[in-house]
C-alpha positions in Angstrom: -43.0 -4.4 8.3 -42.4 -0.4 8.1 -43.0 1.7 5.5 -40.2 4.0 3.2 -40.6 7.4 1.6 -38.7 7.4 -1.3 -37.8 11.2 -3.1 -35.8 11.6 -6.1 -33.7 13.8 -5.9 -31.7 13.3 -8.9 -32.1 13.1 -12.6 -31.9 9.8 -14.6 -29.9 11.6 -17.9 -27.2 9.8 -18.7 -28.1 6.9 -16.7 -28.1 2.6 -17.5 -31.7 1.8 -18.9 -31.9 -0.7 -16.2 -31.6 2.3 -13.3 -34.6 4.6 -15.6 -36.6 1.6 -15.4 -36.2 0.8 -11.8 -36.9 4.7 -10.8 -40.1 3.8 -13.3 -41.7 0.5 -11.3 -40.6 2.6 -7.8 -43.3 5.2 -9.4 -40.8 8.0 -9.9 -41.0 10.2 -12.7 -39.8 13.4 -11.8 -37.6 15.4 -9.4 -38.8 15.6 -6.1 -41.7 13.4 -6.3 -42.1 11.3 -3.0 -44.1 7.7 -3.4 -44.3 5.6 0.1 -43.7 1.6 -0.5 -43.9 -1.2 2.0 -40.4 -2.4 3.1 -39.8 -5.8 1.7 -37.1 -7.0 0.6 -38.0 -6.7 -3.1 -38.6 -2.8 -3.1 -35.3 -2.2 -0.4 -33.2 -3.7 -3.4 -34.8 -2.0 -6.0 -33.9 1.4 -3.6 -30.2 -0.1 -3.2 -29.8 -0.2 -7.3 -30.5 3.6 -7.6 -29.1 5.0 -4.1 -27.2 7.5 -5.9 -30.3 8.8 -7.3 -33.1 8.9 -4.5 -33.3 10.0 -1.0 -34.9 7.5 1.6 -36.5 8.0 5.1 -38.4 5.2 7.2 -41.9 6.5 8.5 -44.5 4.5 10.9 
């Protein structure tokens, strides 16, 4: 199991509360903050929802 960096890169204005509160459990709050997350299945699909809104890269 590898691990992600995941950047946002985008701002969640005018987005679904569902999406803000995704970016929120991922431990994003602002833009360009970078948090690094196992990659299970759970936190990949929470990535997948807001796609449009982060930036992902695999590290060792």
């Amino acid at each position: 199991m590898g691990k992600i960096k995941v950047t946002k890169v985008k701002s969640a204005i005018n987005r679904t509360q569902t999406q803000k509160r995704t970016l929120e459990a991922l431990g994003l709050k602002k833009i360009g903050q970078v948090v690094e997350h196992n990659s299970t299945p759970n936190i990949l699909g929470m990535v997948s929802k807001v796609k449009h809104l982060v930036s992902v890269e695999e590290t060792k």
